[in-house]
C-alpha positions in Angstrom: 0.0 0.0 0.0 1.9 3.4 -1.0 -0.7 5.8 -0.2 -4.4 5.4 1.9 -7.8 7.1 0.1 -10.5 7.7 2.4 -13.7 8.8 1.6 -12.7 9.9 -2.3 -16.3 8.5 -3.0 -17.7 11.9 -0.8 -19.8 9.5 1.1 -22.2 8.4 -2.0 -22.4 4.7 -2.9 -22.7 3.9 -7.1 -26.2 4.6 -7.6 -27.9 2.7 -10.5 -26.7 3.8 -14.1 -23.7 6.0 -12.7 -21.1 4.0 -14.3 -22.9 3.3 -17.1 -22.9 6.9 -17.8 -19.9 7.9 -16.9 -18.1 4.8 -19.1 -19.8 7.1 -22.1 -18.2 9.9 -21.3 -14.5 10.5 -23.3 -14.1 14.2 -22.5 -12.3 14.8 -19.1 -13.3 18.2 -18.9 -16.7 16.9 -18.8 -16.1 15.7 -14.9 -14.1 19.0 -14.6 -16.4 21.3 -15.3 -19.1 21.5 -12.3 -22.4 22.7 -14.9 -21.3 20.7 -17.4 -20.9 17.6 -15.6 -24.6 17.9 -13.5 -26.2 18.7 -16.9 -25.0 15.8 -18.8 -25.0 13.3 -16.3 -28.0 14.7 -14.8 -26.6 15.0 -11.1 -25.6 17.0 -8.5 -21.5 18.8 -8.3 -20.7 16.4 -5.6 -22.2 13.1 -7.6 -20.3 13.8 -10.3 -16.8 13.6 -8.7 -18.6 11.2 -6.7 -18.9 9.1 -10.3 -15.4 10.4 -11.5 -13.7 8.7 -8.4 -15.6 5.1 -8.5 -14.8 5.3 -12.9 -11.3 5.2 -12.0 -11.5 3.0 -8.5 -13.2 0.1 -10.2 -9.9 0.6 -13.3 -13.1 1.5 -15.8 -11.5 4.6 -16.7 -7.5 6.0 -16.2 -7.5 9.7 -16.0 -10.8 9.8 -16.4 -9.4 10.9 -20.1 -9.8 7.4 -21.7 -11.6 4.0 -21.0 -9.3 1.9 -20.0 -8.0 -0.2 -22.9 -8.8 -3.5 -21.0 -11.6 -3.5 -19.1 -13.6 -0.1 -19.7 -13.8 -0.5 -23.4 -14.6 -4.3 -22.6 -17.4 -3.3 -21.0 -18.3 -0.9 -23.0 -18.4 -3.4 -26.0 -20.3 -6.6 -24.0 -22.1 -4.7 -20.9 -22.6 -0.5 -21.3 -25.4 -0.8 -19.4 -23.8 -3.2 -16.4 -26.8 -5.5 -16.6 -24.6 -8.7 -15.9 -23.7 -10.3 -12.7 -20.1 -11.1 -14.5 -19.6 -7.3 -14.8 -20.7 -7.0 -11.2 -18.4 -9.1 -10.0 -15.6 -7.9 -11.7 -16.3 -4.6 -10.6 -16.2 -5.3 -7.5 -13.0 -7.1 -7.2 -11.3 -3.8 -8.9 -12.6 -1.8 -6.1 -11.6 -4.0 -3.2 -8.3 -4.6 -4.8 -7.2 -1.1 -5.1 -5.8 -0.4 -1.8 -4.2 2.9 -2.2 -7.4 4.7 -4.1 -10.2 2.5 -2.1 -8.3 2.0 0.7 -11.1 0.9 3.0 -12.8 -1.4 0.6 -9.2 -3.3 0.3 -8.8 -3.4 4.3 -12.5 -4.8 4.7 -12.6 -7.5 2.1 -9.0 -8.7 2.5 -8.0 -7.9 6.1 -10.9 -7.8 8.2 -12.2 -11.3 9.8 -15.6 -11.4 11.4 -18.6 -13.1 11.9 -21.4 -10.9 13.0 -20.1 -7.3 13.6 -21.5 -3.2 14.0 -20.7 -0.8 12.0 -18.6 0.4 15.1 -16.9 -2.5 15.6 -16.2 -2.8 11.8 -14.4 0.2 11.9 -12.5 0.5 14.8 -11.2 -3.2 13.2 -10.1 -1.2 10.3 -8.8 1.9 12.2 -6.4 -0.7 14.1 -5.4 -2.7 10.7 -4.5 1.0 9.2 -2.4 1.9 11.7 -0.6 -1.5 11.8 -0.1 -1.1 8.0 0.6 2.7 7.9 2.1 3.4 11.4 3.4 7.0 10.5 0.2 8.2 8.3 -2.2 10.1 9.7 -5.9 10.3 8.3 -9.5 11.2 9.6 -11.3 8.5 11.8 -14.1 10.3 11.0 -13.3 10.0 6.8 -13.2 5.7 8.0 -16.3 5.5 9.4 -18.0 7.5 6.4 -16.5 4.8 4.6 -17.6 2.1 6.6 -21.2 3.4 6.1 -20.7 3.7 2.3 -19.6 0.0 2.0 -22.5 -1.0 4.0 -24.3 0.8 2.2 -23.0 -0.6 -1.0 -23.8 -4.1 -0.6 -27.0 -4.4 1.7 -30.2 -3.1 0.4 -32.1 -3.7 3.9 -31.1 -0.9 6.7 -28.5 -1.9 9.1 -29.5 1.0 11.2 -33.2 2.1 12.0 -32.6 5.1 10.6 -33.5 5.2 6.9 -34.1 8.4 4.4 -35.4 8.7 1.1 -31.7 9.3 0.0 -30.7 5.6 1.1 -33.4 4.3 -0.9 -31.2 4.1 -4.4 -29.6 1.0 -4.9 -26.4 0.3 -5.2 -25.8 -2.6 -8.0 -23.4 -4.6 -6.1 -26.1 -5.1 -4.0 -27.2 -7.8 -6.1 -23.9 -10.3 -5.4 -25.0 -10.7 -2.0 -21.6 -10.3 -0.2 -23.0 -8.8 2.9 -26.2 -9.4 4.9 -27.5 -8.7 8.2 -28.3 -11.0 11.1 -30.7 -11.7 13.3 -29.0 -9.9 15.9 -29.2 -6.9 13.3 -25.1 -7.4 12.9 -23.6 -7.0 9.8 -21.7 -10.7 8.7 -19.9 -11.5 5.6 -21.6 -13.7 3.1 -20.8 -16.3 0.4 -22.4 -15.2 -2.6 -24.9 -17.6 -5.0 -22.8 -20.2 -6.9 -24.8 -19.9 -10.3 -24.2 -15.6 -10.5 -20.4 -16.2 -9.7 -18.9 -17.9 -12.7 -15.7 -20.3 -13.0 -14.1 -18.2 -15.3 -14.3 -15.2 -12.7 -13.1 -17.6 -10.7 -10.2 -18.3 -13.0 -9.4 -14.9 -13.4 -8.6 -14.0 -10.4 -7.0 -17.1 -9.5 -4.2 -16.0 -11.8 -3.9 -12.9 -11.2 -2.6 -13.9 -7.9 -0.6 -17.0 -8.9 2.9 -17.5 -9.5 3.8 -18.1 -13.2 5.7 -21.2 -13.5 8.1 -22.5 -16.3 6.7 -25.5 -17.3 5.1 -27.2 -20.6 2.2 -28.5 -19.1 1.0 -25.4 -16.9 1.5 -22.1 -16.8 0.7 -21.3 -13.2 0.5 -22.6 -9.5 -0.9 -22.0 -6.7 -2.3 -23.6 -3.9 -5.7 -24.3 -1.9 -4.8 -22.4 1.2 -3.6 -19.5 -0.7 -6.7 -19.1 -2.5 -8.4 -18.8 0.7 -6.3 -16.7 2.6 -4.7 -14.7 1.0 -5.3 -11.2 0.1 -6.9 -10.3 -3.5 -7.7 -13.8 -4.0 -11.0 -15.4 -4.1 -11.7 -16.1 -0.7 -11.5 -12.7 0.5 -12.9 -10.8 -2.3 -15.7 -12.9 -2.6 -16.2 -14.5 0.9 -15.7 -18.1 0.1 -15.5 -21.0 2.3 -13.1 -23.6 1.9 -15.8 -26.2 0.3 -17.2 -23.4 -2.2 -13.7 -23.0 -3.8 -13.2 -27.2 -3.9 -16.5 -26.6 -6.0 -15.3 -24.0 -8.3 -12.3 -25.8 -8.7 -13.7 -29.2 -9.3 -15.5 -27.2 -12.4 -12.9 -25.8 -13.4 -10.9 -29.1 -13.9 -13.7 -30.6 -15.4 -13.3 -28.2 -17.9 -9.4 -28.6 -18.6 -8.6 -25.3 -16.8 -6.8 -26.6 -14.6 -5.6 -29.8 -12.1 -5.8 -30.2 -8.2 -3.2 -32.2 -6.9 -4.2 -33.6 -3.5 -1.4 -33.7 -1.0 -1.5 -34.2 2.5 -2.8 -30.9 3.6 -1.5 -29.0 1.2 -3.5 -29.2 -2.1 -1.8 -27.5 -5.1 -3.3 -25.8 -8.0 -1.9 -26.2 -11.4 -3.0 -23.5 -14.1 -3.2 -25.0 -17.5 -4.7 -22.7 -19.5 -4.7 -18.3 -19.3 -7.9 -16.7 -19.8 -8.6 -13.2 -20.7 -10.5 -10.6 -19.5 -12.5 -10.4 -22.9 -12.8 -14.4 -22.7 -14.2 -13.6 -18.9 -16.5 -11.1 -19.9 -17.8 -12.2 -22.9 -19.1 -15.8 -21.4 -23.1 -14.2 -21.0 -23.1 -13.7 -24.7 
């Protein structure tokens, strides 16, 4: 982590359509320009830098000049309107992933363990993992917990709070993967999302992006079952699976020649025999 970001998203969540817009939009001055930007994207001042910081959180846009060459025009070209759960997802992993411009996503889906939390609790876990990380930074505590909110906000539609207004009533769209639910204690917990609206080659995906590339003629990466669970930016943090839910993705992905599990005693290792790309990823709904 080189730098921390707290609260770039000025304490709004993505709103329905807000990326969708702002993926249309190739003039930077656009998001500059405080009348321009409400009139065309049909916001307020503060939602527009609102949409300008989540464009180029979520790697959709660099600069805000361009899409970006991989994955913005991608979804430009199979989702524009972000309709998919594929898209979703992969949205969502850019923004947890990006630890120095979504600094409290990163810390929450990668470095924060709990099973039934408040929102207070939630952040003071992150204000102690911050301070572990960057002993000699200083930041708002204040700027955390309005970030806390916002990723609560994010990815449960049902109040965690009984306070609701008519503000909190637009939906966020990574809502809809499920990540984060409520209890009957009204505590927040982390939650495996549904099998069927995560697919293997999102799985795959992210799998090698945190493997190790390996020399060899029959794979081309490795990694291993404990790995993908723990360890940060891989799929058992980003998406909250268990142990058995990544034996299933796997399983499906060797079924399909992807890759092989070799079954050791206690330390299962992944072998990678085939690289997918992000269009292949993206383009599976079609």
């Amino acid at each position: 982590m080189d730098r921390i970001t707290l609260k770039g998203h000025s304490s709004f969540y993505i709103r329905e359509g807000w990326l969708a817009k702002g993926l249309e939009i190739d003039d930077v001055n656009i998001f500059r320009d405080s009348i321009r930007g409400t009139e065309i994207l049909g916001v307020g001042t503060t939602m527009v830098k609102a949409i300008r910081y989540y464009l180029t959180a979520t790697n959709l846009k660099n600069n805000l000049s361009l899409a970006n060459e991989i994955f913005g025009e991608l979804v430009k070209n199979y989702d524009p309107f972000f309709e998919l759960y594929t898209t979703k997802f992969l949205v969502h992993y850019n923004l947890v992933c990006n630890e120095n411009k979504a600094t409290s996503w990163y810390l929450f889906f990668n470095h924060t363990d709990f099973d039934g939390m408040t929102k207070d609790e939630i952040s003071n876990s992150l204000d102690v993992t911050l301070q572990e990380m960057k002993p000699n930074t200083s930041y708002s505590r204040k700027s955390l917990e309005d970030d806390v909110s916002c990723i609560l906000h994010s990815y449960i539609t049902k109040s965690y709070t009984h306070e609701i207004t008519p503000e909190d009533n637009y939906r966020c769209p990574l809502a809809d993967l499920k990540l984060l639910d409520i209890d009957s204690s009204h505590r927040i917990i982390k939650s495996e999302p549904i099998y069927d609206t995560l697919d293997m080659l999102v799985i795959l995906y992210v799998i090698i992006n945190a493997s190790e590339e390996i020399d060899n003629q029959d794979f081309v990466y490795q990694t291993s079952v404990d790995r993908l669970l723990n360890d940060p930016k891989n799929i058992g943090r980003v998406f909250n699976l268990s142990r058995t839910q990544i034996y299933k993705y796997l399983e499906e992905l060797q079924d399909a020649g992807y890759l092989t599990i070799h079954k050791t005693a206690g330390l299962d290792q992944i072998y990678i025999k085939k690289r997918v790309t992000l269009e292949e990823v993206l383009s599976i709904d079609k």
